[in-house]
C-alpha positions in Angstrom: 103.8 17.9 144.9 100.3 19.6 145.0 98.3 20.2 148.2 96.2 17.6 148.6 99.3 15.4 148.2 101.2 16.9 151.1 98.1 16.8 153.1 98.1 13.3 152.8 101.4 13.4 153.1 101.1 15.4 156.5 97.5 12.8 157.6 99.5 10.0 157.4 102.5 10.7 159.4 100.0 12.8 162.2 98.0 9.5 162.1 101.3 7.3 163.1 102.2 9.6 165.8 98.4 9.5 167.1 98.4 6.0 167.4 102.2 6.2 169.2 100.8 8.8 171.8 97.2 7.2 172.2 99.2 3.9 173.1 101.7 5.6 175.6 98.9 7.2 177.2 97.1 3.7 177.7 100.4 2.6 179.1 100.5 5.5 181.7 97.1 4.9 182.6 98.2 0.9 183.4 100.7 2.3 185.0 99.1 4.7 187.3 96.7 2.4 188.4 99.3 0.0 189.1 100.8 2.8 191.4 104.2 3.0 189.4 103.5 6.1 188.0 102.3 9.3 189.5 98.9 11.0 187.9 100.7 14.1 186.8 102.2 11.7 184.4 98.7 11.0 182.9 97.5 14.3 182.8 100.4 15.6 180.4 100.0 12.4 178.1 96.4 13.1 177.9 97.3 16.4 176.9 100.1 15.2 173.7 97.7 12.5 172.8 94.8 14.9 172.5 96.6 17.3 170.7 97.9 15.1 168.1 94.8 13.7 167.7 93.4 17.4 166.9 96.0 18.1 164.3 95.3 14.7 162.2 91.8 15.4 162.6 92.1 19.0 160.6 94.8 17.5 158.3 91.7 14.9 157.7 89.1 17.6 157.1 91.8 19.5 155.2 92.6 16.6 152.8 89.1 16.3 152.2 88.1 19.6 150.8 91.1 20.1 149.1 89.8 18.9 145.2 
């Protein structure tokens, strides 16, 4: 496997966890502003989905300059 292959590799799955997170965190903010949630909740999914994001952002950038 060569290194532009496992960053794709490593881009895809970040991108499916993204998209997991991003849509718990739209789930938490229903949810808070429902009042079944408290906003601690939000603040720490904000955080993961954020994160997450980050990482398949460099794997993105990373992918991309590997030739």
């Amino acid at each position: 496997m060569t290194l532009k292959n496992a960053a794709l590799l490593a881009l895809v799955g970040t991108i499916l966890i993204t998209a997991f997170l991003v849509w718990t965190f739209v789930f938490d903010v229903i949810n808070v502003l429902r009042g079944v949630l408290a906003a601690d909740v939000l603040f720490s999914s904000f955080i993961y989905a954020f994160g997450c994001f980050c990482v398949a952002l460099f794997f993105y950038v990373f992918h991309r300059v590997q030739s």
